[in-house]
C-alpha positions as CSV (number, residue, x, y, z in Angstrom):
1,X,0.0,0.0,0.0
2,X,1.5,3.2,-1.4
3,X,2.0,5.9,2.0
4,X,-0.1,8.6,1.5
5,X,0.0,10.2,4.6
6,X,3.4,9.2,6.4
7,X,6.8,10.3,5.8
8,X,9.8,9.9,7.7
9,X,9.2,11.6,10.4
10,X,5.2,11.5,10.3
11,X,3.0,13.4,8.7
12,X,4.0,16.7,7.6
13,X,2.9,19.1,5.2
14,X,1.9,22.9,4.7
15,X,-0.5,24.1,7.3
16,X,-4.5,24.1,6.6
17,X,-3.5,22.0,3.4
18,X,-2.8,18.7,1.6
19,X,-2.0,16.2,4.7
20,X,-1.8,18.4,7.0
21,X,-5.7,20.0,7.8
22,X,-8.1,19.9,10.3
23,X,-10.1,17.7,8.9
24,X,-7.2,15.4,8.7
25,X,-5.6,16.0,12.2
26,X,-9.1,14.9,13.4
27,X,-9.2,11.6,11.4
28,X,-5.9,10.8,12.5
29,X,-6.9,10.9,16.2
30,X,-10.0,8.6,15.4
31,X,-8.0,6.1,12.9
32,X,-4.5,6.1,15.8
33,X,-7.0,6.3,19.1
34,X,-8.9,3.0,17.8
35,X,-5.9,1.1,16.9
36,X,-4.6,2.0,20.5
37,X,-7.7,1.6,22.3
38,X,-6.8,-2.2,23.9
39,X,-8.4,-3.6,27.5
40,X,-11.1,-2.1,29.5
41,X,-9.1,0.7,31.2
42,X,-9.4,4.3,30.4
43,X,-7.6,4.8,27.7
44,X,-5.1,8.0,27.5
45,X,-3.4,10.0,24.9
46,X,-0.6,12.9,25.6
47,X,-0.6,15.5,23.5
48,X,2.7,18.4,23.1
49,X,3.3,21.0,20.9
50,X,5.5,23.7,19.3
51,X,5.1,26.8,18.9
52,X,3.4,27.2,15.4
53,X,0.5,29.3,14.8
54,X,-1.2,26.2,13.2
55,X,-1.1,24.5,16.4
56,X,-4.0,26.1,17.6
57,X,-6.2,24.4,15.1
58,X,-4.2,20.4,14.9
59,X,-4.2,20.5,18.6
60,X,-8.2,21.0,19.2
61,X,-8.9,18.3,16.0
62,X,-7.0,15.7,17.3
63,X,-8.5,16.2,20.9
64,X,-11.9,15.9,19.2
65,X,-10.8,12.9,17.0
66,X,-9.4,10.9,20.0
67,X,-12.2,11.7,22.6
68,X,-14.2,10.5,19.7
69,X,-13.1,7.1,20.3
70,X,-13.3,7.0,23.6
71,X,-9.5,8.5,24.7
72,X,-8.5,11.0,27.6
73,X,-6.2,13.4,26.2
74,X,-4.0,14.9,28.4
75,X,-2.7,18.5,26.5
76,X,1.1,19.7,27.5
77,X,0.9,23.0,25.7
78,X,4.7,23.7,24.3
79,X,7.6,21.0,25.3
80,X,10.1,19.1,23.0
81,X,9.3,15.6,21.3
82,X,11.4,14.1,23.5
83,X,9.9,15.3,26.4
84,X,6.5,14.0,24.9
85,X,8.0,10.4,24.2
86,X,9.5,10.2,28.2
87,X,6.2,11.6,29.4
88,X,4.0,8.8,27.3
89,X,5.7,6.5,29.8
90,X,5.6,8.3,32.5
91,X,2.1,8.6,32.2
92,X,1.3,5.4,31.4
93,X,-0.1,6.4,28.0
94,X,-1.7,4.6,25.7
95,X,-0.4,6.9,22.7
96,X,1.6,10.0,22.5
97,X,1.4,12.7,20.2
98,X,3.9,15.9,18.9
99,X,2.6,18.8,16.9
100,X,5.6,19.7,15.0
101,X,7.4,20.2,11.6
102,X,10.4,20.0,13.6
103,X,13.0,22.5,11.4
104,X,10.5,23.6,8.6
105,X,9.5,26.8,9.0
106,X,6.3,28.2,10.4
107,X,3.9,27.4,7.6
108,X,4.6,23.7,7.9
109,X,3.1,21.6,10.9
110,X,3.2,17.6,11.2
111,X,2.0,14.9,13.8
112,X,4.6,12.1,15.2
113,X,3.1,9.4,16.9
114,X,4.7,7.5,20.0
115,X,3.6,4.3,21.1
116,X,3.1,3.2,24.7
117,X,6.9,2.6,25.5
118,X,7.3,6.0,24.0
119,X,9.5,5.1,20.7
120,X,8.0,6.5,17.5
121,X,5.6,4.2,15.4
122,X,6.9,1.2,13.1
123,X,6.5,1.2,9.2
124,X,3.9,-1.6,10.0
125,X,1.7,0.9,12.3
126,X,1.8,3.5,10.1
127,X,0.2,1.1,7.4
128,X,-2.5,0.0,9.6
129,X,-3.2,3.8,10.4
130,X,-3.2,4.5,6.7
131,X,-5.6,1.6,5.8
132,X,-7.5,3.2,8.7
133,X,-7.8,7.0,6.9
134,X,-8.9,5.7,3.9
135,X,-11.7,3.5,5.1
136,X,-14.9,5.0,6.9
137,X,-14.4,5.5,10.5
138,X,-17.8,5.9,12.1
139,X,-17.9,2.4,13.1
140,X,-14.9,3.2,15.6
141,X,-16.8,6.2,17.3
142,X,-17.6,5.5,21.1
143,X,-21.4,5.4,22.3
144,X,-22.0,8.8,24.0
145,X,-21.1,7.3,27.4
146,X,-17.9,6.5,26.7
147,X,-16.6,10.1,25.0
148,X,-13.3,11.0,26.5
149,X,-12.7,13.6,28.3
150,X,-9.7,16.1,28.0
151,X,-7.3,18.3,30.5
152,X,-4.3,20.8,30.5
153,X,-1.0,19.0,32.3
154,X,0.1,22.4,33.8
155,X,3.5,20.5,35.6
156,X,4.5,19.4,32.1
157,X,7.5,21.2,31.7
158,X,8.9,21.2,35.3
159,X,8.5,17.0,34.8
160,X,10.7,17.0,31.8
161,X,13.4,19.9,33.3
162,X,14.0,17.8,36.1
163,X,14.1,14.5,34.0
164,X,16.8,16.6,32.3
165,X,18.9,17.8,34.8
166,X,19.1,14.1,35.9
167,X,21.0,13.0,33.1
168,X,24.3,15.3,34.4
169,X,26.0,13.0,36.6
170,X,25.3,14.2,40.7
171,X,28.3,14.7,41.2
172,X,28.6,17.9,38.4
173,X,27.6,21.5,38.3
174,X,27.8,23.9,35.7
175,X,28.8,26.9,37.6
176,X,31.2,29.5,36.3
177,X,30.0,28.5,32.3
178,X,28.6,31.0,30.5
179,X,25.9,29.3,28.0
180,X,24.3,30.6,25.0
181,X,21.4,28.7,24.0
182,X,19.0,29.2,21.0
183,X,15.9,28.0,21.3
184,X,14.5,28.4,17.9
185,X,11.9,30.2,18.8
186,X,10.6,26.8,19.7
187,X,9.1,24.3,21.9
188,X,12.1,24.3,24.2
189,X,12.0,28.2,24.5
190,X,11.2,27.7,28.4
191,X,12.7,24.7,29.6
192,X,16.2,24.8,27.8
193,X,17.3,28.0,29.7
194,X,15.8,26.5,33.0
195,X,17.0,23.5,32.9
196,X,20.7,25.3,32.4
197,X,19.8,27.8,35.0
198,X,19.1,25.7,37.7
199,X,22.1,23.9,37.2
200,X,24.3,26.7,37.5
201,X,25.3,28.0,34.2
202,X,24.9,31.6,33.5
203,X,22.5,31.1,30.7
204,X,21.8,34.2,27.3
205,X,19.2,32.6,25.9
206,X,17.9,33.8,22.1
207,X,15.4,32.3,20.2
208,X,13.1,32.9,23.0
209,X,10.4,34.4,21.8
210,X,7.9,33.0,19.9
211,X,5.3,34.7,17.9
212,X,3.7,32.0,15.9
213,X,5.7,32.8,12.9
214,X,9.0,32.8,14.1
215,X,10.5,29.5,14.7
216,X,13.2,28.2,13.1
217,X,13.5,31.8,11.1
218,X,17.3,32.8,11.0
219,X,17.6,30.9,14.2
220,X,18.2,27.6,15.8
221,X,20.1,24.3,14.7
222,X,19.4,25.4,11.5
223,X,20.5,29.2,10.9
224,X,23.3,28.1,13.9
225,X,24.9,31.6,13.0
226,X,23.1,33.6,15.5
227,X,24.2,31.2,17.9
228,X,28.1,31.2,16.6
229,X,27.7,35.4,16.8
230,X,26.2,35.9,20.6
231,X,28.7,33.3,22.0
232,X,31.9,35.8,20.9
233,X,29.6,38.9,21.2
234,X,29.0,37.6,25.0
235,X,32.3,35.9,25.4
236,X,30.4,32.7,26.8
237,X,32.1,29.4,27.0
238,X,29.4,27.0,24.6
239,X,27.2,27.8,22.7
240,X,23.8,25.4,22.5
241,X,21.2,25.7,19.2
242,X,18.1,23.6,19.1
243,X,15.6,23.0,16.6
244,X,11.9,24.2,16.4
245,X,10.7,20.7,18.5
246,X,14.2,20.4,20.2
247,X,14.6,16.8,19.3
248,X,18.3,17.7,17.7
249,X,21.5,20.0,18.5
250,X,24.6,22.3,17.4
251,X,27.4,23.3,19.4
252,X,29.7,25.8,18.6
253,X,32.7,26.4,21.0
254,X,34.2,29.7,22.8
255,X,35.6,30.8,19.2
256,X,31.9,30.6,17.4
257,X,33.0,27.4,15.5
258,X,30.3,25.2,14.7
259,X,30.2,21.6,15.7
260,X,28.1,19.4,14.0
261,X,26.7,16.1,15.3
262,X,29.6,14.1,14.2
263,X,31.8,15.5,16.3
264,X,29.4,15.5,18.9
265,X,28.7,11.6,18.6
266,X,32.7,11.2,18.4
267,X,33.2,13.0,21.9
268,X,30.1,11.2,23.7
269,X,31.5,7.8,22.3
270,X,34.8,8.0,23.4
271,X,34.3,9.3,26.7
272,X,31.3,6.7,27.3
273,X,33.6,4.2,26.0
274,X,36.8,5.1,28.1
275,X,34.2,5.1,31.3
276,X,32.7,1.3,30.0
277,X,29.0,3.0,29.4
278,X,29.3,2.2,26.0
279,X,27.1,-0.9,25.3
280,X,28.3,-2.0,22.4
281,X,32.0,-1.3,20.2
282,X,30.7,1.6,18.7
283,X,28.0,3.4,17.6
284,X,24.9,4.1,15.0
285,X,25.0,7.0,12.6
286,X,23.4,7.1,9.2
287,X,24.7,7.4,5.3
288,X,25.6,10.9,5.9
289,X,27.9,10.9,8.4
290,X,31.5,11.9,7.7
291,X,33.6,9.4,6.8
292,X,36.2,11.5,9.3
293,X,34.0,10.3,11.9
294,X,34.1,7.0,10.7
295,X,38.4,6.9,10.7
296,X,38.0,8.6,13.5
297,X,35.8,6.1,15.6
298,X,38.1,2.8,14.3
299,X,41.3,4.5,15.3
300,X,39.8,4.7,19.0
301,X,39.1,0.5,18.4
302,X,35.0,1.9,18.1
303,X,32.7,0.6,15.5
304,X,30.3,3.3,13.0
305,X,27.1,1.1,11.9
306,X,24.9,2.9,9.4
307,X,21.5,3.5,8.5
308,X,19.1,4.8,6.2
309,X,18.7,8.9,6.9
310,X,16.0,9.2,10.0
311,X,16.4,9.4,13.4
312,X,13.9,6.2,13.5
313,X,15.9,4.2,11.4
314,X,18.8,4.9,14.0
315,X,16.7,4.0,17.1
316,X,15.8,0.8,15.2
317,X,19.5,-0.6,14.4
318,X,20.5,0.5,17.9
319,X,17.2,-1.2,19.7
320,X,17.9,-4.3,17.8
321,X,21.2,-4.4,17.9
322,X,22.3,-3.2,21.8
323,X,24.0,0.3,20.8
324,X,22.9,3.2,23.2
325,X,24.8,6.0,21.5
326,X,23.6,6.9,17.7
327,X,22.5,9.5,16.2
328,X,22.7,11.8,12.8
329,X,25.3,14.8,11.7
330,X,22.8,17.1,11.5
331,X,22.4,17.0,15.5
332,X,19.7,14.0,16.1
333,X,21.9,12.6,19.1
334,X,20.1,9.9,20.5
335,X,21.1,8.6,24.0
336,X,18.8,5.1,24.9
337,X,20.2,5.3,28.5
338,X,18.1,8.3,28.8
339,X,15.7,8.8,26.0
340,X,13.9,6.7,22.8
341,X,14.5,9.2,20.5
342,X,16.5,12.4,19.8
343,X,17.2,14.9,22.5
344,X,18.6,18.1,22.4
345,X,19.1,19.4,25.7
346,X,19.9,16.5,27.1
347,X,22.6,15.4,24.6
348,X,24.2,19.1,25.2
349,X,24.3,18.3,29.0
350,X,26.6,15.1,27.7
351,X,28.9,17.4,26.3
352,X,28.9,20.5,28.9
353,X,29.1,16.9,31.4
354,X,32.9,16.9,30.4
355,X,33.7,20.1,29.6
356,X,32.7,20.8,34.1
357,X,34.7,17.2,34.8
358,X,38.2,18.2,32.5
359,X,37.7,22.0,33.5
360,X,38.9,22.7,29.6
361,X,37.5,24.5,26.8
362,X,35.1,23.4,24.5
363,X,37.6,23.9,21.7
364,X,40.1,21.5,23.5
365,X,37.6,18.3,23.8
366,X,35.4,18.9,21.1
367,X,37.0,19.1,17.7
368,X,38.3,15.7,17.2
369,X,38.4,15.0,14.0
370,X,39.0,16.8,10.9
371,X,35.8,15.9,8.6
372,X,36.7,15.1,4.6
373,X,35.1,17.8,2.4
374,X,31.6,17.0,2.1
375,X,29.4,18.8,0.2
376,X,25.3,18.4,0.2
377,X,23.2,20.2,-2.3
378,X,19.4,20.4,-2.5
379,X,17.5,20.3,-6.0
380,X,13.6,21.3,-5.5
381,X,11.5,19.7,-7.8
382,X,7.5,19.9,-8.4
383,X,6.8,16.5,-10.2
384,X,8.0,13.3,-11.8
385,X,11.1,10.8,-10.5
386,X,14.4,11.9,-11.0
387,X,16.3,9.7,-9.4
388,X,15.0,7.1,-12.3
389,X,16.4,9.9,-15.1
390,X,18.8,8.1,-17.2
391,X,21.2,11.2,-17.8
392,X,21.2,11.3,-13.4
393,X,22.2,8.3,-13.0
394,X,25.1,8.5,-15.5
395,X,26.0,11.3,-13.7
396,X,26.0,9.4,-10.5
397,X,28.1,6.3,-11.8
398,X,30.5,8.8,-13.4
399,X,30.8,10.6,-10.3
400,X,31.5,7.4,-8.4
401,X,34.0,6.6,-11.1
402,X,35.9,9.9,-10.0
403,X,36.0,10.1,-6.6
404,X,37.0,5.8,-6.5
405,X,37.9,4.4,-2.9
406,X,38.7,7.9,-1.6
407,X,34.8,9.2,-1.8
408,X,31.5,8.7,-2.1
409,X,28.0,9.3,-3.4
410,X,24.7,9.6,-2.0
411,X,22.1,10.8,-4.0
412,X,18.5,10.4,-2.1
413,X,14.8,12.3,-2.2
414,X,14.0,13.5,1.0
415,X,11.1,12.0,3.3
416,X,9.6,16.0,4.2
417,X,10.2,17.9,1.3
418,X,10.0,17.8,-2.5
419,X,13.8,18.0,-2.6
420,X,16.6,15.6,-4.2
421,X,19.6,15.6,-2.0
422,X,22.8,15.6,-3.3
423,X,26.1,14.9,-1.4
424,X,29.6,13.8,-1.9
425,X,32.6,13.8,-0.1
426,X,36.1,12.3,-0.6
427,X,40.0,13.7,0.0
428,X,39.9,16.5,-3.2
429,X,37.6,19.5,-1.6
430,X,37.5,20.7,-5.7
431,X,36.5,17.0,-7.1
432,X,34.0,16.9,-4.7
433,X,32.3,19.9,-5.5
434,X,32.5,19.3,-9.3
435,X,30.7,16.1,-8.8
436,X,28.2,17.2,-6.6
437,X,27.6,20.2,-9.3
438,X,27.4,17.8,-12.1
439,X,24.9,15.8,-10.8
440,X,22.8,18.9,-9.9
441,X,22.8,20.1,-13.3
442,X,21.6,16.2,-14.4
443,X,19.0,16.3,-12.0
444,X,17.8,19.8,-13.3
445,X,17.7,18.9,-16.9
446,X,15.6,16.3,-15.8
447,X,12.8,18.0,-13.8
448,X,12.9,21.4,-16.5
């Protein structure tokens, strides 16, 4: 069954349109309520959000759609995904739910769905959901007796700041650091700088102040230059940038130099590792990782298993296979000791954990490896398949043909966005870029 609703990450789409409307949101509560609704108990959903002006009108259809069924529906208001996903658990949920288009902007919104134990839906679930939309759902409404009912979780965000704060090891403080953090305008605009706060940084926070419009917009993980700019403006130590749902995470260090997620998993590794807390020889990254990381990583006697691109496909290889540190360059660090699924804040307190415990500066522990040249380019395109394009493909194989055993190719369509990614990376920073910009110009010809 083709996925008509479901990407990667959910459902996503441009607010009050295609996928992503009221009238949908409310279906999707009715067709995911009755799949979860199991036993005799009262049956519960959690519901978070970001920021988005759109969330004032997904939130109130999915509440209708699940009391529908016959679900409680607790509402958090604004806190990350992966405060969502530890509160399903916490709560004893039946079914968790984010409003979020994570790093789109504004005019985007999407719904991720969390199971019970709080890790995002299967492929499989999805499909049952899907044949669920397209059939008629009235036979799954509750008799009038049985409605649910709904309520506002006022301690939501205290819950998840001192969930966070537990993952710094007791015996740590952050006094004496000076933190920037970006918030993205986002869901994590209140309990980022708290969390910090209370644990004794001196915290500038940006990206605080959401408007409905604002999120994501020349802030956050991905416009991480206002974050690089405040931490020399401000002289802090580290400086923190999350995304609009804070469920990923870029570092830059006292200089204003970025530091991706490669890095990030290459300092959290080793250190777990040297400290036996890492479960496995290595760890889990996906098919756009640096292959610096990956040198990296075997010189230190550590392991890089990859995935397809998606935090998910990450948790999945590292559930079945016993990793608990994975994650993706673009900042999805995912720590199963603490969480099921990416976690901003708390994979920064890994970090700031050993800046406090070596008393040295961020530049000193956490630029350890000098990434190849890697270059990723984004084609948009409005219809047809282009990856099946006969000229992009020769393109592709000539491009392999280049770079040989010192490179790579990966050319993909991505899972939110009408977009054909493009990257490439090898030891010739000029090589790269030509083959990257020859594919592009295949790939163009092909959707003119």
């Amino acid at each position: 069954m083709s996925r008509k609703y479901f990407g990667t990450d959910g459902i996503r789409d441009r607010a009050n349109s295609g996928t992503m409307t009221a009238e949908t949101a409310l279906r999707v509560g009715m067709a995911a309520g009755s799949l979860y609704t199991r036993g005799n108990h009262r049956h519960r959903v959690v519901i978070g959000k970001d920021t988005r002006l759109s969330g004032y009108m997904i939130e109130p259809a999915l509440v209708a759609g699940f009391t529908a069924v016959g679900m409680d529906v607790f509402q958090f208001g604004p806190l990350p995904t992966p405060a969502v996903a530890m509160l399903t658990r916490s709560l004893r949920a039946d079914l968790g739910v984010m409003i979020s288009a994570s790093h789109n902007p504004y005019h985007d919104n999407g719904i991720k769905l969390f199971g019970p134990d709080g890790y995002k839906l299967s492929d499989e679930t999805e499909a049952k959901i899907e044949h669920l939309l397209a059939s008629d759902l009235n036979s799954v409404r509750a008799q009038s007796k049985e409605l649910g009912r709904a309520k506002r979780i006022e301690d939501a965000q205290a819950r998840y700041i001192e969930f966070a704060k537990r993952t710094l090891p007791r015996h740590l403080r952050l006094d004496g650091l000076r933190v920037v953090v970006d918030c993205a305008n986002g869901a994590a605009y209140k309990v980022a700088p708290a969390a910090l706060w209370e644990l004794g940084a001196e915290v500038i926070s940006v990206g605080d102040k959401p408007d409905g419009f604002n999120i994501n917009q020349e802030c956050g993980s991905t416009s991480p230059q206002l974050m690089c700019d405040q931490v020399k403006k401000m002289r802090a130590d580290i400086g923190i940038a999350l995304d609009g749902d804070a469920d990923r995470v870029l570092i830059c260090d006292e200089k204003g130099r970025l530091i991706d997620g490669d890095q990030l998993m290459a300092l959290i590794a080793t250190t777990w590792a040297q400290a036996d807390k890492l479960t496995t020889n290595g760890i889990v990254a996906t098919v756009m990782s640096n292959l610096g990381l990956e040198q990296y990583l075997q010189s230190n006697g550590l392991s890089l298993a990859r995935t397809a691109v998606g935090d998910r496909y990450v948790v999945e290889h590292m559930r079945k296979h016993g990793f608990n540190v994975g994650g993706e360059q673009s900042g999805h660090i995912v720590l199963s000791d603490f969480a099921t699924t990416g976690d901003g804040l708390i994979a920064a307190l890994q970090v700031l954990a050993v800046v406090a415990a070596k008393e040295k500066r961020v530049s000193e522990i956490c630029n350890l490896f000098d990434p190849l040249p890697q270059i990723l380019k984004n084609v948009r395109f409005q219809e047809g398949k282009p990856l099946e394009n006969a000229l992009v493909k020769q393109a592709v194989e000539e491009g392999e043909r280049q770079l040989g055993q010192k490179g790579r190719v990966l050319i993909r369509m991505s899972g939110t966005e009408p977009l054909i990614r493009i990257m490439a990376e090898g030891d010739d920073g000029a090589l790269v870029q030509q083959v990257v910009d020859d594919i592009s110009s295949a790939v163009q010809s092909s959707v003119a």
